[in-house]
N, C-alpha and C positions, 0 to 999 in steps of 0.2 A: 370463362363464362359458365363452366358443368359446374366448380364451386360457387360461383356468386348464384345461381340459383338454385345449388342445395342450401345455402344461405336463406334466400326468402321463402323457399319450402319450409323451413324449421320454422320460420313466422307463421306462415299458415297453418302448420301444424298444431302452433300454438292457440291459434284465432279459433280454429276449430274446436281445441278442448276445450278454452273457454266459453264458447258459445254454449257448449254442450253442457257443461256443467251450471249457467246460469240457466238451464231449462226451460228457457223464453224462447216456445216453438216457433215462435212468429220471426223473431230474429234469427233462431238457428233458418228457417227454411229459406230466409234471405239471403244468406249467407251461403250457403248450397248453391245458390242456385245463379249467384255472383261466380263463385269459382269454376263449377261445370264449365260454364259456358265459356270461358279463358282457357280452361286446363283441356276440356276435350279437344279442342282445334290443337291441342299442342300435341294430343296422344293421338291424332289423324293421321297428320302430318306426314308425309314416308320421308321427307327430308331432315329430317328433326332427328339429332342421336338418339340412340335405342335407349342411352343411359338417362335422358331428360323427359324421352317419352315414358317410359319405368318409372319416373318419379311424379309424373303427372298422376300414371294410373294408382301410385301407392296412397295420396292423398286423396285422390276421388274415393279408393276402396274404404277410405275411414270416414266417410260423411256418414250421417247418420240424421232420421228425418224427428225421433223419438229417443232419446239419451237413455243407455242405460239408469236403472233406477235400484238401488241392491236393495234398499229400505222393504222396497215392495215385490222384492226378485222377479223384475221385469227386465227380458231378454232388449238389447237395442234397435229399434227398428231401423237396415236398412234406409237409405235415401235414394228413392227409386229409380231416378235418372241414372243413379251410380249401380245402383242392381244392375239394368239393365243392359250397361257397358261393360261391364266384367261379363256377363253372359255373351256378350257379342261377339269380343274377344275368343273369346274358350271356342264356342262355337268355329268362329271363322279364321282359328290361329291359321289353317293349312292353307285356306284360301285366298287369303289377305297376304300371306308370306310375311306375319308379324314378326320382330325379333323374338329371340327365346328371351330376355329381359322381360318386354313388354308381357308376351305367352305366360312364362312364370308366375311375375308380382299380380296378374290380374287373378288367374289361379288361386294363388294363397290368400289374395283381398275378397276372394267370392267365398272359398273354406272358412273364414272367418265372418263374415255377412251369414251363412245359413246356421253359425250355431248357435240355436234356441230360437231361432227364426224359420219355421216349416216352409218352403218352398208350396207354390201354386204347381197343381197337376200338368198344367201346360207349361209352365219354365220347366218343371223336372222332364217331360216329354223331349223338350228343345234340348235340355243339354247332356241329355244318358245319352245319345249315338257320339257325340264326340269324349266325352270321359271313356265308353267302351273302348273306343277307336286307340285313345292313349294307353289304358291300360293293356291291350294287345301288343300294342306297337314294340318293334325293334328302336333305340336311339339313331336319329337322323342323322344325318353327314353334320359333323362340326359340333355334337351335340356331347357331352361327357357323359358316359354310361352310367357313372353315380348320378348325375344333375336329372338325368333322365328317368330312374329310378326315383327321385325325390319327389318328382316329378307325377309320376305313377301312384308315388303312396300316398299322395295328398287328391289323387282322383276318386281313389279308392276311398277317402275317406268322404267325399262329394256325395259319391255312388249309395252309399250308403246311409246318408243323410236324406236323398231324393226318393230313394227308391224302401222301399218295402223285402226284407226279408226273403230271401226266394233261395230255391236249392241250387239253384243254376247261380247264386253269387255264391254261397256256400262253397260249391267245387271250385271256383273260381280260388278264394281264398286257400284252401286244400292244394291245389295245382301251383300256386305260387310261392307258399310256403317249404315246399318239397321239391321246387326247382332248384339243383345244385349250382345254374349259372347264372339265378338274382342273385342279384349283392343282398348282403347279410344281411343289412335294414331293413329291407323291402321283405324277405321273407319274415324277418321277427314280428314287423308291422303286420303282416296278414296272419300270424301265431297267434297273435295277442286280439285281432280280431274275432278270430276263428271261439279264441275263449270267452268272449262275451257276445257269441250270436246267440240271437232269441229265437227265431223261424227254423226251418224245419232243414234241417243234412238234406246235402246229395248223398249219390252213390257211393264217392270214392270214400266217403267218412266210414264207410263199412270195411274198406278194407285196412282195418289200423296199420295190420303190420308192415306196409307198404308206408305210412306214412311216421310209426315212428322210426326203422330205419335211416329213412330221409332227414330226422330230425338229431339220431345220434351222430348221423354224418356231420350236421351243422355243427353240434356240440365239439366232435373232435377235430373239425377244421379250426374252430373259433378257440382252440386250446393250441393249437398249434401257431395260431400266425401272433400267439402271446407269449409261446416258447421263444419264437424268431424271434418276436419285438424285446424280449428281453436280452436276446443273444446280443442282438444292433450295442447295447451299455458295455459289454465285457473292451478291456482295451486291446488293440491290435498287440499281436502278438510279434516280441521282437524277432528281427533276420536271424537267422543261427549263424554263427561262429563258423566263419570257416575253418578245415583242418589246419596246423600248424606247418610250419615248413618242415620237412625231415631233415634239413641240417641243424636243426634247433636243440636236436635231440643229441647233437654229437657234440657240441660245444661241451667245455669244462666248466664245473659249476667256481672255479680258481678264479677263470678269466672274467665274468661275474663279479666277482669279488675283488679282482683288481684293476677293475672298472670303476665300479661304485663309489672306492677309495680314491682315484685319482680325482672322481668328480666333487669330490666333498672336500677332498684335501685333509679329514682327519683321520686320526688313528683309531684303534679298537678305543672305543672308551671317549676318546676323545671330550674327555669335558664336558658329555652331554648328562651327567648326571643329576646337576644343578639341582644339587640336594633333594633330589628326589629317593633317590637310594632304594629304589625299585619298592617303598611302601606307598607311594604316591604325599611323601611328609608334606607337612603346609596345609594339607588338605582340611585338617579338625580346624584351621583356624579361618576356614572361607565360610563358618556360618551364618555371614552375611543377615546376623538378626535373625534366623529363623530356626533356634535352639527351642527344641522342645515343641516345636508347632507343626503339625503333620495333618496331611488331607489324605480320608480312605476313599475307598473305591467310588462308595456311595454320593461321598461329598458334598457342600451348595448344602448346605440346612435340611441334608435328608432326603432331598430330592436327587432325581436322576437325571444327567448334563443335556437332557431334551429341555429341565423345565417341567415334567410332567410323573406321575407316579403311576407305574408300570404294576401290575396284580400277578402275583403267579410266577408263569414261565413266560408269558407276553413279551413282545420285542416290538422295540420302535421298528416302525412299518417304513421304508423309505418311499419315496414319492412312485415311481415307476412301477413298485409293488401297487400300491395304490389304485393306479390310474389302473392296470391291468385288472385288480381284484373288482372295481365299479364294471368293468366292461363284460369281465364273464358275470358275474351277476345279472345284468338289465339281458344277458341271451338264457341263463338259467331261468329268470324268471318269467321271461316270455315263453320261452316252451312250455312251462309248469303250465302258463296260465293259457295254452294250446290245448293241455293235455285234457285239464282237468278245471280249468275255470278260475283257477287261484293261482296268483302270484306268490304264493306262501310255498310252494312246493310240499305241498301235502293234500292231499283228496277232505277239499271240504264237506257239509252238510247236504249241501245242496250243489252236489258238482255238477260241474258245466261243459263246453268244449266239446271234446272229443269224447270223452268217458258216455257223456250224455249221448250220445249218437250210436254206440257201440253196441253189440250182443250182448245176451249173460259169457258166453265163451270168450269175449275177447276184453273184459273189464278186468282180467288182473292181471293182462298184459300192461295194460296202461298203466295200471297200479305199480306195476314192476318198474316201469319206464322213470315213475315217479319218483320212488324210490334210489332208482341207479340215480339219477341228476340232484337227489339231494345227497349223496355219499360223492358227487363231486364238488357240491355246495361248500359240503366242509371241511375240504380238505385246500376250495379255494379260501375260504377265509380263517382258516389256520393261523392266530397273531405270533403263535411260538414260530412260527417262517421268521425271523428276520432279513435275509440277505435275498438278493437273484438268486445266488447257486441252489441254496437250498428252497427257497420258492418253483424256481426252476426246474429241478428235479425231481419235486412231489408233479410240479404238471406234466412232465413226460411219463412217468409212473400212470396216468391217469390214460395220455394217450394211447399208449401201449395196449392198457386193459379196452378203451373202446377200439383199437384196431384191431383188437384179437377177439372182439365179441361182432364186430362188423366184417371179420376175416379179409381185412387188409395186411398190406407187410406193418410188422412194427416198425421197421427202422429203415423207411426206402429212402432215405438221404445216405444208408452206406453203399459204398461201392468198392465190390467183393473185385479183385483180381481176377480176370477170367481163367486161367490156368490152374484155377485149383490149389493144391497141397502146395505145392512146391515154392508157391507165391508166398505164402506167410514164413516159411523158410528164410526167405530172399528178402521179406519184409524185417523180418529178424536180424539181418545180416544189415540193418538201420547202424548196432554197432560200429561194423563195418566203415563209419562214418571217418572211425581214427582208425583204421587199416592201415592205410596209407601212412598213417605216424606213427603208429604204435608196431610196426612190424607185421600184424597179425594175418594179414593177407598173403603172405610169402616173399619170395624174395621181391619178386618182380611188382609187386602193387604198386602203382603209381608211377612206373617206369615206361618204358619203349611199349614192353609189349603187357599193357594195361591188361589187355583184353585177353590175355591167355591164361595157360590152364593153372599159374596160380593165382587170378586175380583175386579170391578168394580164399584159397588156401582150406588150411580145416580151422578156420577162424569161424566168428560167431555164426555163419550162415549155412558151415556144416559140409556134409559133402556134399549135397544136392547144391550148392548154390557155388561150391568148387567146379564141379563140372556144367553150372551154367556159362561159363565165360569159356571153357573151351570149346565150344560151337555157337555158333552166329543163332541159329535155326531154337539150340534149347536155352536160350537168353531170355526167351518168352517168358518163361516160369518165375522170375522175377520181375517184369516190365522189360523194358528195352534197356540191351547193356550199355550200350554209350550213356543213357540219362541216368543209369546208376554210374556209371565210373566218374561222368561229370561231377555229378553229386557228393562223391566219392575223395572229389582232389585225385583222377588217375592224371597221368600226365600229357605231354601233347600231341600224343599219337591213339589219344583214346578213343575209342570206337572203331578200331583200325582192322586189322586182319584177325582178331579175337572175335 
């Protein structure tokens, strides 16, 4: 039934653009006013799925009582019955206990109804305490903290439509931008607003350095979860090889060999010649037609095997680079255009933002700011990057330099051994892998008593890590000795009295 009526919704859908487009007011407002009265009893309803009531609200939110006109760049006027329902909604989501479906599409059908449509003083009245109410709010029981955020930045753009310019939306927008636990969007959205307010800064716009901080922090989060996202491509790395058996070591390499023989049944030589006579003969005459015909590097008529002609030192871009290179971009260019009014990353004529708000003391800080975020600009869109690794490692380079300008750890994903010196010894003693086959552990490596005072011997791990395995207590200085002698190939009394 949820399909056979997205079915005759797309009819409607249709009736409607037509109507609108034939510009015959008198028929569009018949037509309005035929559906309302069907469609609203369906978006009443509390018994009616959320998903059918959603779709009722999505068609009422596209009525329109005045068809766009682009000839005369006239805005569409709204169909007031349907104004008035999305207002209702919005208003009465909490009280009505509407779905978030319903809540949502009425939302985004009203952001679309107020653009180039000014709202009346009394609707902007009625619906600024409930948009406040959203944009404060924590997400609900049941509610996804992104959908909830999507949710918020589409209030904010209401708020903003309704209302008038003020310092107290100002800080607002400043306060959200700079919260490190909105999701990313939501604060880029109040960035990019922030650069094209017209009215007058709050307070907190005076204090920059507090907010661009907050902004370098976004920048090296949002370099970071694109290091990750590129990491996720690299392929799992295969099991290592366990050590070899120590009696493998003691076999003759004869017995091998009169192994091999018995299972072939021939002799040295054995016939397998077949005129080959170790020059690979035969071979000049497998030219198979293709004497004299040779493809260089370049090959395909000059072109390069994308299809496309490459300038310079440029490299095909693989997709993943791609997708990553568009995403730091639209946050580079958000801040820019926080900072300073311009999505260009450079301090325009007439800047805007944040610059515009600032002292004389504190404008070439932001200047600075500017500048640092375009020296990461281009080193994101670098075409000589071809691959992840080396894409890859130009953006930890970058991270690095902002945790060390933010005086975070550069590299808090390693995790140092707690003991100190004697652990990169023991780390060394990695070697030690073929100890146990290679002899180099002592006699005893991988025997009875694993765990004693040669299980290391003066093999790679030295003497400090010789005398980790003679006491239980200084085993520490490498990790635990049973999960190195495991690791190890020691034998089956490992972890024992050692």
């Amino acid at each position: 039934k949820d399909l056979e009526l997205a079915q005759e919704l797309d009819v409607v859908h249709a009736g409607l653009d037509s109507a609108a487009r034939a510009r015959n007011t008198a028929t569009l407002q018949q037509v309005n006013t035929i559906l309302y009265e069907s469609l609203s009893r369906l978006v009443l309803r509390e018994n009616v799925s959320p998903g059918r009531r959603a779709a009722a609200v999505a068609v009422i939110g596209r009525m329109v009582s005045v068809p766009l006109n682009r000839s005369a760049k006239t805005a569409a006027r709204p169909f007031g019955k349907a104004y008035l329902m999305m207002n209702y909604i919005v208003r009465n989501a909490e009280q009505k206990k509407y779905p978030d479906a319903v809540f949502a599409t009425a939302l985004v059908s009203l952001q679309k109804m107020l653009r180039g449509f000014p709202p009346s003083e009394r609707f902007s009245n009625e619906l600024g305490p409930a948009l406040d109410q959203l944009v404060q709010s924590d997400p609900p029981d049941g509610r996804d903290p992104k959908a909830h955020a999507y949710l918020q930045m589409v209030a904010l753009d209401l708020l903003d439509s309704i209302r008038d310019p003020s310092p107290a939306m100002a800080d607002r927008l400043v306060s959200i931008s700079t919260d490190a636990d909105k999701e990313s969007f939501l604060a880029l959205h109040s960035s990019q607003m922030l650069g094209s307010w017209k009215g007058p800064m709050g307070e907190k716009a005076k204090r920059p350095e507090e907010i661009l901080t907050a902004w370098k922090r976004r920048l090296h989060d949002a370099l970071v979860v694109e290091k990750k996202r590129l990491e996720s491509y690299d392929p799992i790395a295969p099991a290592k090889k366990q050590p070899r058996e120590p009696g493998d070591f003691l076999r003759l390499k004869q017995d091998d060999d009169d192994k091999n023989t018995a299972s072939t049944g021939m002799g040295p030589g054995g016939g397998m010649d077949l005129g080959m006579n170790g020059d690979m003969g035969g071979m000049d005459t497998m030219g198979m037609g293709m004497d004299g015909q040779t493809i260089d590097a370049g090959g395909f008529g000059g072109m390069g095997m994308d299809g496309f002609t490459l300038s310079g030192s440029e490299k095909p871009q693989p997709p993943e680079i791609l997708a990553s290179r568009k995403m730091l971009n639209f946050v580079l260019q958000s801040l820019s255009q926080g900072a300073v009014g311009s999505r260009k990353l450079e301090v325009p004529r007439a800047p805007g933002g944040l610059l515009a708000a600032v002292d004389k003391a504190s404008v070439d800080a932001v200047k600075d700011w500017v500048a640092r975020i375009k020296e990461v600009e281009e080193v994101v869109n670098d075409r000589t990057l071809g691959d992840r690794k080396a894409f890859r490692t130009a953006l930890e380079d970058q991270i690095d330099d902002l945790a060390k300008e933010l005086g975070l750890d550069a590299k808090p994903d390693e995790d140092a051994n707690a003991d100190g010196k004697d652990a990169g010894d023991a780390g060394d003693a990695g070697d030690a892998g073929d100890a146990g086959a290679d002899g180099q552990g002592g006699e005893n490596a991988g025997g009875e008593n694993a765990g004693g005072e040669n299980a290391a011997g003066d093999g790679p791990g030295g003497d400090g890590a010789g005398e980790a395995g003679g006491d239980a207590d200084a085993a520490g200085a490498g990790g635990d000795a049973k999960d190195l002698l495991d690791q190890f190939g020691g034998g089956p009394n490992t972890g024992g009295d050692g």
